[in-house]
TIZA-448871 format. One record per residue (C-alpha): x, y, z; residue in three letters; residue number from 1. Coordinates in Angstrom, 1 decimal, padded with zeros to 4 digits. Example, Ala and Ser with C-alpha at 12.3 -4.5 7.8 and 13.67 -1.06 7.14 Angstrom:
// residues 2
<vexza><c1>012.3</c1><c2>-004.5</c2><c3>007.8</c3><aa>ALA</aa><i>1</i></vexza>
<vexza><c1>013.7</c1><c2>-001.1</c2><c3>007.1</c3><aa>SER</aa><i>2</i></vexza>
//
This chain:
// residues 217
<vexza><c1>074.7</c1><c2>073.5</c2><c3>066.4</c3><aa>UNK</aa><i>1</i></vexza>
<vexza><c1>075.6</c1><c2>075.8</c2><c3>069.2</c3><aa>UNK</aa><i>2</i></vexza>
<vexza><c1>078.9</c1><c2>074.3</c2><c3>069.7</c3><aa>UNK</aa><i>3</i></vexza>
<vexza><c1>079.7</c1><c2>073.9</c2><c3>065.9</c3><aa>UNK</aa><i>4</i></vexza>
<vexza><c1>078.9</c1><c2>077.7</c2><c3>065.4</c3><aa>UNK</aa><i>5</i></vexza>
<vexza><c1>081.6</c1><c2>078.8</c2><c3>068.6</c3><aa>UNK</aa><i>6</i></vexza>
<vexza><c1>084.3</c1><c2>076.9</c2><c3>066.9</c3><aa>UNK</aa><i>7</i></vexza>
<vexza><c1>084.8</c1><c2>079.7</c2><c3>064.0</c3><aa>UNK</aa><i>8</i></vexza>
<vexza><c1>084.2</c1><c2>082.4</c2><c3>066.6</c3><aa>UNK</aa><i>9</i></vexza>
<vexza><c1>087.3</c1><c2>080.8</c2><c3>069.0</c3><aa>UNK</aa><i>10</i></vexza>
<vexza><c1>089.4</c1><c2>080.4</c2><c3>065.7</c3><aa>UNK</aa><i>11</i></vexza>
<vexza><c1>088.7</c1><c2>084.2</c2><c3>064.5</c3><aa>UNK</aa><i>12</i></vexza>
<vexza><c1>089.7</c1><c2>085.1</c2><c3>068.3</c3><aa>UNK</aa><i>13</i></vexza>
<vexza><c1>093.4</c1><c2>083.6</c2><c3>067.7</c3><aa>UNK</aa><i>14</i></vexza>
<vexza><c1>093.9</c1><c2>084.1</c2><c3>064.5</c3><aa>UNK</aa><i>15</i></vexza>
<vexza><c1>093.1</c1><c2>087.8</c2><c3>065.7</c3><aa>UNK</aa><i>16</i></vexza>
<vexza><c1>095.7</c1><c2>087.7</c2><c3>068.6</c3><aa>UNK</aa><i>17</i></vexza>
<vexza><c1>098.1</c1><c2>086.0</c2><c3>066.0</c3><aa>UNK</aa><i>18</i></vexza>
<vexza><c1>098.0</c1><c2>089.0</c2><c3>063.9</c3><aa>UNK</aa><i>19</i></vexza>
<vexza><c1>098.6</c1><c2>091.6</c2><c3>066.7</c3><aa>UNK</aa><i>20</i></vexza>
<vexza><c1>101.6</c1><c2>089.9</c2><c3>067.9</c3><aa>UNK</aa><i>21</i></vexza>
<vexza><c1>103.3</c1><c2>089.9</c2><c3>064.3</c3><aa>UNK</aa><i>22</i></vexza>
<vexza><c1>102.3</c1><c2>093.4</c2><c3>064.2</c3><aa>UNK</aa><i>23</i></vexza>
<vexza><c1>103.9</c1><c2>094.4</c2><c3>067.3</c3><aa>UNK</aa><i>24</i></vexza>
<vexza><c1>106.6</c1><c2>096.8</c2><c3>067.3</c3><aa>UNK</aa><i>25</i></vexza>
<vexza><c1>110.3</c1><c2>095.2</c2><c3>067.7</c3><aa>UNK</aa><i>26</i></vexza>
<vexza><c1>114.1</c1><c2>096.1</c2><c3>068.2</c3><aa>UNK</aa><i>27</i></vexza>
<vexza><c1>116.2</c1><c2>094.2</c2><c3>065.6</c3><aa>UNK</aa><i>28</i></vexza>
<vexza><c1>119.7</c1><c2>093.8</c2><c3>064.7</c3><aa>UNK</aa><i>29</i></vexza>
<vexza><c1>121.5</c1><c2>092.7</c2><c3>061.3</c3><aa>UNK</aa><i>30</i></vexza>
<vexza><c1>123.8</c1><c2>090.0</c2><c3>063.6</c3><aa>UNK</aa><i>31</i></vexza>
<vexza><c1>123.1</c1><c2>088.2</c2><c3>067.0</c3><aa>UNK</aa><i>32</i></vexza>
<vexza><c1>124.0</c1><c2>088.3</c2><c3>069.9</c3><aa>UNK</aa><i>33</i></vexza>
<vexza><c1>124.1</c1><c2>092.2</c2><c3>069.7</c3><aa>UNK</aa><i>34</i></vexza>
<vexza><c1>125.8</c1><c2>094.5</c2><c3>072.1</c3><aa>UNK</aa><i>35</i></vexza>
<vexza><c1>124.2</c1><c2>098.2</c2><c3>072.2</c3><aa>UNK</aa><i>36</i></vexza>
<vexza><c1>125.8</c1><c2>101.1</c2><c3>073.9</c3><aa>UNK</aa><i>37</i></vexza>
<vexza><c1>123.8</c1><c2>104.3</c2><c3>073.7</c3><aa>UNK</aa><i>38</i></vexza>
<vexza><c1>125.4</c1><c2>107.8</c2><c3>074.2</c3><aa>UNK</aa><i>39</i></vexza>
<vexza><c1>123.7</c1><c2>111.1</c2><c3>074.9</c3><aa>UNK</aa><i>40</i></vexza>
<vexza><c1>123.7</c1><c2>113.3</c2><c3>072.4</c3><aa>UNK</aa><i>41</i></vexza>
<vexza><c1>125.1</c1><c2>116.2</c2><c3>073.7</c3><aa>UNK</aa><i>42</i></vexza>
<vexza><c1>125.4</c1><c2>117.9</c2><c3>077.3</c3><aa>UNK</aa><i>43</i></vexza>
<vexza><c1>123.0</c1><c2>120.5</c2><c3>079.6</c3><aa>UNK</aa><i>44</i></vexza>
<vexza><c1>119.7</c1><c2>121.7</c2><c3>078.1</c3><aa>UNK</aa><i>45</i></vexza>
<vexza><c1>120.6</c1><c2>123.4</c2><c3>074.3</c3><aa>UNK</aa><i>46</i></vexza>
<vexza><c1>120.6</c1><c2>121.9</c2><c3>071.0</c3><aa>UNK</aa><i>47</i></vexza>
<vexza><c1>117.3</c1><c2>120.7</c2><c3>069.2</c3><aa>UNK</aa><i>48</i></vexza>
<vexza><c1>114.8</c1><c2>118.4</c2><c3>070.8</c3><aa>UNK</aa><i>49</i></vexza>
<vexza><c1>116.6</c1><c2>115.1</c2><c3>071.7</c3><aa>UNK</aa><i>50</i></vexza>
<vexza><c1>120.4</c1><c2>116.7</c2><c3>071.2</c3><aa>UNK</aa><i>51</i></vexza>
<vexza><c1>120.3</c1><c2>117.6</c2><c3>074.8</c3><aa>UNK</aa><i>52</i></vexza>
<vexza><c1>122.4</c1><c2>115.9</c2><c3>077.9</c3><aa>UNK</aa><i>53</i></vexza>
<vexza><c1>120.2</c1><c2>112.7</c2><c3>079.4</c3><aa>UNK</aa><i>54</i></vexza>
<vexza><c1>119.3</c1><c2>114.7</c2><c3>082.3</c3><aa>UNK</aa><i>55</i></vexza>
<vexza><c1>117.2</c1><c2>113.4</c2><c3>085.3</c3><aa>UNK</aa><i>56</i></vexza>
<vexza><c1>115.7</c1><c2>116.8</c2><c3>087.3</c3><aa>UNK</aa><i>57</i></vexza>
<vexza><c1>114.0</c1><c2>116.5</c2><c3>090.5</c3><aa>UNK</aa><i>58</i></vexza>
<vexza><c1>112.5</c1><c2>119.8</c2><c3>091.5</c3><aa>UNK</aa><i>59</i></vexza>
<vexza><c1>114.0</c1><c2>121.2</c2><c3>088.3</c3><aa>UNK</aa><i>60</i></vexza>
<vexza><c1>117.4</c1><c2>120.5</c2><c3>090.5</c3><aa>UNK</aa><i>61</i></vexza>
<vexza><c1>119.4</c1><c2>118.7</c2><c3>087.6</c3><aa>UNK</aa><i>62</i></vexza>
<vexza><c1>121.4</c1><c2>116.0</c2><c3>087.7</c3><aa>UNK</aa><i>63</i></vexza>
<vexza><c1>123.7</c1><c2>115.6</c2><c3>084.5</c3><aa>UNK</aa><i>64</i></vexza>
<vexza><c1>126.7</c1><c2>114.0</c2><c3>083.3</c3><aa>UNK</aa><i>65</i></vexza>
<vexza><c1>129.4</c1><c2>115.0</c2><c3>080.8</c3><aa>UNK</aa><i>66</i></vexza>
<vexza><c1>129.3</c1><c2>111.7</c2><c3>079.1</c3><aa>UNK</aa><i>67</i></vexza>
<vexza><c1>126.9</c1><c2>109.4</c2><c3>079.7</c3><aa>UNK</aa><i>68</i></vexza>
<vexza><c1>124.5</c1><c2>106.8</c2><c3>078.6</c3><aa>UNK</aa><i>69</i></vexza>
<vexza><c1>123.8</c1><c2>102.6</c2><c3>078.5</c3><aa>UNK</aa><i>70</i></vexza>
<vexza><c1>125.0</c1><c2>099.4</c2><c3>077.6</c3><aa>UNK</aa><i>71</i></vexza>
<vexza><c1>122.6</c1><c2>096.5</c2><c3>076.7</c3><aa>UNK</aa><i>72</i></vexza>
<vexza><c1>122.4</c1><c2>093.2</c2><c3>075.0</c3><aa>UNK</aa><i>73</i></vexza>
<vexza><c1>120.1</c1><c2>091.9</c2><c3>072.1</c3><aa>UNK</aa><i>74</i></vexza>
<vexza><c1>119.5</c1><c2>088.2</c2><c3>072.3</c3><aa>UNK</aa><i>75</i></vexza>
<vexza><c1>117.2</c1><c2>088.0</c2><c3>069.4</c3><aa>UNK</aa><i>76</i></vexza>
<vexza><c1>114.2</c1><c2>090.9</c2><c3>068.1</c3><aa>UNK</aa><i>77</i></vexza>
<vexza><c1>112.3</c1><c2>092.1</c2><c3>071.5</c3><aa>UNK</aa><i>78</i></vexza>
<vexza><c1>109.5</c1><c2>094.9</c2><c3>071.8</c3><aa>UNK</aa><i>79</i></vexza>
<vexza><c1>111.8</c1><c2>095.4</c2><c3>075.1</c3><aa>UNK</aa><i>80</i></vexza>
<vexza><c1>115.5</c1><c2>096.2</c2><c3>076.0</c3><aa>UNK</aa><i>81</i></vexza>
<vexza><c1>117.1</c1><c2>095.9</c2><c3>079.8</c3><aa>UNK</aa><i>82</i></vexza>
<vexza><c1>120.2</c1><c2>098.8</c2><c3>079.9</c3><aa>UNK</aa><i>83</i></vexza>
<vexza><c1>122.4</c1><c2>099.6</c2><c3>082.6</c3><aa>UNK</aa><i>84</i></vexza>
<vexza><c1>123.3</c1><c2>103.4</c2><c3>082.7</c3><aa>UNK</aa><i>85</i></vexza>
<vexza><c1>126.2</c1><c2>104.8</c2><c3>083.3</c3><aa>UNK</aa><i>86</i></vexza>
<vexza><c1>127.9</c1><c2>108.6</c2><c3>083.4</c3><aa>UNK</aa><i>87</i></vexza>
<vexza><c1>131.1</c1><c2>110.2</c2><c3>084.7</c3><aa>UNK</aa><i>88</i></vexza>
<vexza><c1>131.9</c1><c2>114.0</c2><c3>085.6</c3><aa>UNK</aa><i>89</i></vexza>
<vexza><c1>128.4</c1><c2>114.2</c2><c3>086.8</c3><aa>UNK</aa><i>90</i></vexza>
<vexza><c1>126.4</c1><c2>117.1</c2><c3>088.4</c3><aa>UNK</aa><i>91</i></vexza>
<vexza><c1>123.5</c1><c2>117.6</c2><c3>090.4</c3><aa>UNK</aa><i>92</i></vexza>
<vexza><c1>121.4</c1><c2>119.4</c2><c3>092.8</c3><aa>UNK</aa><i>93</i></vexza>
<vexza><c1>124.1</c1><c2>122.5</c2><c3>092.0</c3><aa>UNK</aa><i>94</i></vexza>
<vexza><c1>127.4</c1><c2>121.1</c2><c3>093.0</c3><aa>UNK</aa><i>95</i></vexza>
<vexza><c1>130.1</c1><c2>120.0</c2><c3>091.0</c3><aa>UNK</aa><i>96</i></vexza>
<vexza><c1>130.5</c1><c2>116.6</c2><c3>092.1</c3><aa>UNK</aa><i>97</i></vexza>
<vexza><c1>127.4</c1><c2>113.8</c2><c3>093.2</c3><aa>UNK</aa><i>98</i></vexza>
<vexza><c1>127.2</c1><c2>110.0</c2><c3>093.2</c3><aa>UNK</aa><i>99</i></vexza>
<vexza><c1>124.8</c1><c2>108.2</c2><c3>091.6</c3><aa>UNK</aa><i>100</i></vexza>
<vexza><c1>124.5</c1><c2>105.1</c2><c3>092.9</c3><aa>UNK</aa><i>101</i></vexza>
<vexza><c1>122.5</c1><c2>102.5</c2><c3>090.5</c3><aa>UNK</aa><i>102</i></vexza>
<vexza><c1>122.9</c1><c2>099.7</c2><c3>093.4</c3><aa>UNK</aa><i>103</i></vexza>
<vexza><c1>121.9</c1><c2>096.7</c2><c3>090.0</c3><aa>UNK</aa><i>104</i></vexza>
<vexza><c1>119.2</c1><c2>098.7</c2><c3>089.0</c3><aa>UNK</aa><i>105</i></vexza>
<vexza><c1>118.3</c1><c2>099.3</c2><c3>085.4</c3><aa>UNK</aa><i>106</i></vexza>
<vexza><c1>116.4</c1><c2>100.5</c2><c3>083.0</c3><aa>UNK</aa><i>107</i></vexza>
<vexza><c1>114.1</c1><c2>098.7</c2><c3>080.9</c3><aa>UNK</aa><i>108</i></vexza>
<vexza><c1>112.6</c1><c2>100.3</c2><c3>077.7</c3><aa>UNK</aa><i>109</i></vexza>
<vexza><c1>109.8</c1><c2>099.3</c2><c3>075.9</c3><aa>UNK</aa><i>110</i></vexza>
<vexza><c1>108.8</c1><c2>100.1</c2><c3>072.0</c3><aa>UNK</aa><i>111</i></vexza>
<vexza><c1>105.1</c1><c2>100.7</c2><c3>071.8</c3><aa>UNK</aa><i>112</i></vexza>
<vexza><c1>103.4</c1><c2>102.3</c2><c3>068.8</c3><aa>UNK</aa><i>113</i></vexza>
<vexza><c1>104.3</c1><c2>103.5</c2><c3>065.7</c3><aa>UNK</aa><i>114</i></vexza>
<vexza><c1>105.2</c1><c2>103.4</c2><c3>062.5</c3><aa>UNK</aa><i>115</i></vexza>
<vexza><c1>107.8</c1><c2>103.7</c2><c3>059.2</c3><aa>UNK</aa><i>116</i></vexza>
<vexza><c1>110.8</c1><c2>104.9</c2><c3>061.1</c3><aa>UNK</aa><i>117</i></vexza>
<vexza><c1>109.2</c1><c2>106.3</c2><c3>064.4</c3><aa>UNK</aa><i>118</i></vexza>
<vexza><c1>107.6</c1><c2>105.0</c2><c3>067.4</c3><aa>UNK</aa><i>119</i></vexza>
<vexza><c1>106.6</c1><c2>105.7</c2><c3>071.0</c3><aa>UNK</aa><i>120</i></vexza>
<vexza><c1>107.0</c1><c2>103.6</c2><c3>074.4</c3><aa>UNK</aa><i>121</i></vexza>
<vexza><c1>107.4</c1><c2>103.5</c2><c3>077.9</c3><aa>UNK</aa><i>122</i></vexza>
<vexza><c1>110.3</c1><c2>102.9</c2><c3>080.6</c3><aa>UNK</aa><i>123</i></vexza>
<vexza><c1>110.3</c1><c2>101.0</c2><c3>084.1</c3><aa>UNK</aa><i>124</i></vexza>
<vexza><c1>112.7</c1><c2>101.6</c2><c3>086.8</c3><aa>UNK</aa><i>125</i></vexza>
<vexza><c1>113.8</c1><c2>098.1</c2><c3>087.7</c3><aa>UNK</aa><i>126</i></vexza>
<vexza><c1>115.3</c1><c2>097.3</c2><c3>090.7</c3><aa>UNK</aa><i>127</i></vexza>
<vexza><c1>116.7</c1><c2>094.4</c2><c3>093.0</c3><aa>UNK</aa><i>128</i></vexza>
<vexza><c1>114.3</c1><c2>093.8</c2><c3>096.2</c3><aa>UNK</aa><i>129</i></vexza>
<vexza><c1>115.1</c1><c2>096.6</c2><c3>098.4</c3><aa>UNK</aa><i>130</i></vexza>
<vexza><c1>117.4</c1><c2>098.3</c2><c3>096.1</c3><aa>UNK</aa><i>131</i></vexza>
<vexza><c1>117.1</c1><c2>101.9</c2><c3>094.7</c3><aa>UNK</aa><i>132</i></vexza>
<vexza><c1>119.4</c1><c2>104.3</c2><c3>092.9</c3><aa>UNK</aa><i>133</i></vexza>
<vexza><c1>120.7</c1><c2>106.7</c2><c3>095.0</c3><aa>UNK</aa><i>134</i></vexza>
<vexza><c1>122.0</c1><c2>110.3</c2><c3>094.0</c3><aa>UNK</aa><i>135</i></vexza>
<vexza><c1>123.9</c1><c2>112.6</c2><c3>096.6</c3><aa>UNK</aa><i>136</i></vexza>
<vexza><c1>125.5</c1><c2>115.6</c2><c3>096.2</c3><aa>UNK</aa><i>137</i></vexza>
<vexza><c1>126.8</c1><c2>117.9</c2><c3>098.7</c3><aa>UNK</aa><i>138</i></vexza>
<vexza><c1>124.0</c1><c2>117.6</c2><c3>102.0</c3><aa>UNK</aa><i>139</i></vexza>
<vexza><c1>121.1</c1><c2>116.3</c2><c3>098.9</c3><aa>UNK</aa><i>140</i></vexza>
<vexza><c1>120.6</c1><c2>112.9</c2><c3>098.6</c3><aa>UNK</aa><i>141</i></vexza>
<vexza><c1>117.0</c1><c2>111.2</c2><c3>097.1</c3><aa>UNK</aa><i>142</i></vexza>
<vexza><c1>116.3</c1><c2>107.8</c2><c3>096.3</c3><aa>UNK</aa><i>143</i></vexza>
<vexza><c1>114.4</c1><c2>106.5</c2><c3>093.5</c3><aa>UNK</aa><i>144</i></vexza>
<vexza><c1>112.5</c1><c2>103.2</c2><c3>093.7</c3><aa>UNK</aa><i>145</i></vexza>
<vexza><c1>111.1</c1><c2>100.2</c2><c3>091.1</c3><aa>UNK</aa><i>146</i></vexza>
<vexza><c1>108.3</c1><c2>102.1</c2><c3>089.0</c3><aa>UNK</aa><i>147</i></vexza>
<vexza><c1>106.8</c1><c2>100.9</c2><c3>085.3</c3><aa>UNK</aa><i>148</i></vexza>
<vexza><c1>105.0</c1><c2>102.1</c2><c3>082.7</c3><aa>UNK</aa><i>149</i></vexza>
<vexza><c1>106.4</c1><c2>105.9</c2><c3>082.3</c3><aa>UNK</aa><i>150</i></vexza>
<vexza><c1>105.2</c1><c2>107.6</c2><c3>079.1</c3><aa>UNK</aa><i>151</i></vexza>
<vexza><c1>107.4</c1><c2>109.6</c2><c3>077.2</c3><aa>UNK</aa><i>152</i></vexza>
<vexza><c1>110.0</c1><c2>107.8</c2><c3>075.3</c3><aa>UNK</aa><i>153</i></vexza>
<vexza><c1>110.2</c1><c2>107.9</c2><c3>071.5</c3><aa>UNK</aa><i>154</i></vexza>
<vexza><c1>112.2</c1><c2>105.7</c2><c3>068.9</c3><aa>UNK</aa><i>155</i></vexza>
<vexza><c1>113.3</c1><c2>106.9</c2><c3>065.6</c3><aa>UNK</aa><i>156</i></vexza>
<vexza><c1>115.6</c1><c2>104.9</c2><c3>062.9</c3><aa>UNK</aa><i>157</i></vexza>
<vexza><c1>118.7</c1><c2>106.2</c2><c3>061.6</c3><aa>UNK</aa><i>158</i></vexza>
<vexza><c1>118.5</c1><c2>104.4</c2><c3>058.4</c3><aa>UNK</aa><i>159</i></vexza>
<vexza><c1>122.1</c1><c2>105.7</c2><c3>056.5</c3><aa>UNK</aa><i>160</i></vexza>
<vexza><c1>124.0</c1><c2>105.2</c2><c3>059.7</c3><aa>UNK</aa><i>161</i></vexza>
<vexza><c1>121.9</c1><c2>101.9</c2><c3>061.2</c3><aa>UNK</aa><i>162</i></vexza>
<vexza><c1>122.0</c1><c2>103.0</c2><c3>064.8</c3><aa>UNK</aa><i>163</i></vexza>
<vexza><c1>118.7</c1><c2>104.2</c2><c3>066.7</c3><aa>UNK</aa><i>164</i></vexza>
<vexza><c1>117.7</c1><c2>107.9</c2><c3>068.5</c3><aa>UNK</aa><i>165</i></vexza>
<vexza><c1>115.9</c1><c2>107.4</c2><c3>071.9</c3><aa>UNK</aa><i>166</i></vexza>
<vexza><c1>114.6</c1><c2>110.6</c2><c3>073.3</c3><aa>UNK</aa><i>167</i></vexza>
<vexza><c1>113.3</c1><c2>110.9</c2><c3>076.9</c3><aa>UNK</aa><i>168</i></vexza>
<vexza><c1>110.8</c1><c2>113.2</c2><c3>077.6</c3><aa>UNK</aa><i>169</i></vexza>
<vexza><c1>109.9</c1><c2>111.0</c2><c3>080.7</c3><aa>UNK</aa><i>170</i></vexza>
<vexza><c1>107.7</c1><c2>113.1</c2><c3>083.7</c3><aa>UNK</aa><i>171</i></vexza>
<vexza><c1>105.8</c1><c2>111.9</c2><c3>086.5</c3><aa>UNK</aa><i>172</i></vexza>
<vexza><c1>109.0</c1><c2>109.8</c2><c3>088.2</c3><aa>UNK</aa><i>173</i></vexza>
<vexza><c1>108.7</c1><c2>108.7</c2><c3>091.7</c3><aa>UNK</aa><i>174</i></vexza>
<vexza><c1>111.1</c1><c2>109.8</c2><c3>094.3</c3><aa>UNK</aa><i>175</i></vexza>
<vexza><c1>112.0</c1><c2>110.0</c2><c3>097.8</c3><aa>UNK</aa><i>176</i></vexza>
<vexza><c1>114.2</c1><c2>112.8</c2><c3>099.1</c3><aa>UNK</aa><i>177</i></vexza>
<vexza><c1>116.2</c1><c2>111.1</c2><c3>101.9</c3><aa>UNK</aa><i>178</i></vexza>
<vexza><c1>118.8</c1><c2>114.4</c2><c3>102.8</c3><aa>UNK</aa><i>179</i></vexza>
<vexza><c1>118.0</c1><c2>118.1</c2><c3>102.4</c3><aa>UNK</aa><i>180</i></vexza>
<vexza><c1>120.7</c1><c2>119.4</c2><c3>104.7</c3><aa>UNK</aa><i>181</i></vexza>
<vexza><c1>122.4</c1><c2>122.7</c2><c3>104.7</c3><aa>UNK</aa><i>182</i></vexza>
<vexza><c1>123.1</c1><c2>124.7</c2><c3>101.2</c3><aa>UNK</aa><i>183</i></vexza>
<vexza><c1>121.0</c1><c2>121.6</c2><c3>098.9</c3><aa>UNK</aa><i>184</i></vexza>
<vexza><c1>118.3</c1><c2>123.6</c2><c3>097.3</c3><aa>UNK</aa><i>185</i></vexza>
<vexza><c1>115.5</c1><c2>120.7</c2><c3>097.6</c3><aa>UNK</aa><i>186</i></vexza>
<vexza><c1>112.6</c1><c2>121.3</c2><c3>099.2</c3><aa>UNK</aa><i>187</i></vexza>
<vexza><c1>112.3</c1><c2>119.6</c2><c3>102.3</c3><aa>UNK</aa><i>188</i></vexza>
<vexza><c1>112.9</c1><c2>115.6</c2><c3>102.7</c3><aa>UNK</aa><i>189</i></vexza>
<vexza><c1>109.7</c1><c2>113.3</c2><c3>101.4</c3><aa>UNK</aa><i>190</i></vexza>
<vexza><c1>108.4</c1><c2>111.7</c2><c3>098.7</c3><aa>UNK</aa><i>191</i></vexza>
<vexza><c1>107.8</c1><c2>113.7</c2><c3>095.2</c3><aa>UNK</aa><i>192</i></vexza>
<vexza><c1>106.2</c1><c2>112.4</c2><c3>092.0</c3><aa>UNK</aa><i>193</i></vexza>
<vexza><c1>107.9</c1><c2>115.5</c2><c3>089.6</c3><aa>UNK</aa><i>194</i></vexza>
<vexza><c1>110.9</c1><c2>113.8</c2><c3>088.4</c3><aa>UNK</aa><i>195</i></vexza>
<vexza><c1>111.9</c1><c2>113.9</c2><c3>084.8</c3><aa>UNK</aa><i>196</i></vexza>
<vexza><c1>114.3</c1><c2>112.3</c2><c3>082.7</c3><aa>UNK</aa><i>197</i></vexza>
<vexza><c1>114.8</c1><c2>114.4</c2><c3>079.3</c3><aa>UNK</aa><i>198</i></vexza>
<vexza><c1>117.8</c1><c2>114.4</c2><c3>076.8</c3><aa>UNK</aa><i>199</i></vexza>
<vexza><c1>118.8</c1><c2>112.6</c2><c3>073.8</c3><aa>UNK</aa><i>200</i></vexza>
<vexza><c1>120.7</c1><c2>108.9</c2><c3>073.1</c3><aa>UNK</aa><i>201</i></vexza>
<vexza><c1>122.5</c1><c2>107.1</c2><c3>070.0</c3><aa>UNK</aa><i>202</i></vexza>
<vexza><c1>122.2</c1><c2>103.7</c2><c3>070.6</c3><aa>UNK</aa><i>203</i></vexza>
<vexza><c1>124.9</c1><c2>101.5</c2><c3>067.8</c3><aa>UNK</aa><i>204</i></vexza>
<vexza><c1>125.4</c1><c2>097.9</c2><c3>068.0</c3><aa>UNK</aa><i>205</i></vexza>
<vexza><c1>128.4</c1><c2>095.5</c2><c3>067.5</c3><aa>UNK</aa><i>206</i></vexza>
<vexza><c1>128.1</c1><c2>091.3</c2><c3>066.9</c3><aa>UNK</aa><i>207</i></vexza>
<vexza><c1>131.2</c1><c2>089.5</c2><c3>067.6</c3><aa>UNK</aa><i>208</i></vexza>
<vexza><c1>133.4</c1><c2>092.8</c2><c3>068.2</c3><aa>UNK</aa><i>209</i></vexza>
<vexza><c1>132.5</c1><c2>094.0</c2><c3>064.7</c3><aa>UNK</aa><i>210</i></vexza>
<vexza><c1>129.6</c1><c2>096.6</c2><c3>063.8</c3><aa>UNK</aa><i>211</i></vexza>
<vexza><c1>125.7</c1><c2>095.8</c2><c3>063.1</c3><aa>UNK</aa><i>212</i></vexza>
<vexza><c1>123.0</c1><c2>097.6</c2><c3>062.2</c3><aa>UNK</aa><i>213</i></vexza>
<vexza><c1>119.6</c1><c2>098.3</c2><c3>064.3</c3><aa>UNK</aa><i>214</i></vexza>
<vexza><c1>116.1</c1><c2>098.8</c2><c3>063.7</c3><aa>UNK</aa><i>215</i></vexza>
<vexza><c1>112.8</c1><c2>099.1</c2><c3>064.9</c3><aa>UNK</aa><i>216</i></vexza>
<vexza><c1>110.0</c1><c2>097.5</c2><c3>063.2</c3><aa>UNK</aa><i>217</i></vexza>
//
């Protein structure tokens, strides 16, 4: 009888699980493969929330781009999506020109919880072994390493035009300043744990060279 009675109990347990993986939160297009670019939605700090520049700030020294943003690829739905950024006539620390150095590493978003047409998640710095992304500008440089599970990343649908907003409003990043020579306005070389990536992206898709809608749900 003992036996007989844990069989239902082991049954409920996976039928459970079942039902939490359907439930889970996913990135979809209309057409497969998908290619996604996403674009920031507009440059320095104005605008609404999530209109701003994608702007990483380390010591509230920013570090911005005039256009920026990712590419990615959409195999089939995922709860996750690996982007490489990308930026030009960039800024940071103060000067007018800096590098920034993504040496293969990535991003890699995750949808969490939510629901109707919004929903919250998390981001990992991803990173080949012994790789970081390196920013210099002027005598600043700082390095930031692999690190997962930062808060502070919200999805929303843009159901008329089928594209997605992602707004970072990421704090807590980990990073090691590796140069703070004369003029940089960091303080002191070591690591710090205030970095913050903020700003505003448009993500679209395309199948086969020809548009296709997005959607998380």
């Amino acid at each position: 009888m003992k036996a007989w009675k844990a069989v239902p109990m082991l049954l409920i347990a996976v039928f459970a699980w079942g039902a939490t993986a359907a439930d889970a939160a996913v990135i979809k297009a209309e057409s497969y493969p998908a290619s996604l670019t996403g674009n920031q939605m507009g440059t320095g700090t104005g605008g609404t929330p999530g209109e701003s520049g994608t702007i990483l700030s380390f010591e509230g020294q920013m570090t911005e781009c005039g256009s920026g943003g990712f590419t990615g690829d959409l195999k089939a739905a995922s709860s996750q999506l690996s982007v490489n950024q990308f930026g030009l006539s960039c800024t940071a620390f103060g000067f007018m020109t800096s590098s920034l150095s993504w040496n293969g590493c990535n991003y890699l978003l995750h949808v969490g919880s939510g629901s109707g047409d919004e929903f919250t998640g998390t981001i990992d710095f991803v990173c080949p072994e012994g790789q970081k992304v390196v920013i210099t500008a002027g005598n600043c440089e700082i390095q930031i390493g692999a690190q997962s599970g930062l808060p502070g990343v919200s999805y929303e649908n843009l159901t008329i035009e089928k594209k997605l907003r992602i707004v970072f409003d990421v704090k807590g990043i980990t990073y090691t300043k590796t140069k703070d020579g004369a003029f940089c306005p960091l303080n002191g070389t070591g690591v710090a744990t205030n970095g913050v990536l903020v700003g505003g992206t448009k993500v679209s898709g395309t199948s086969g060279g020809v548009a296709t809608g997005l959607r998380i749900e």
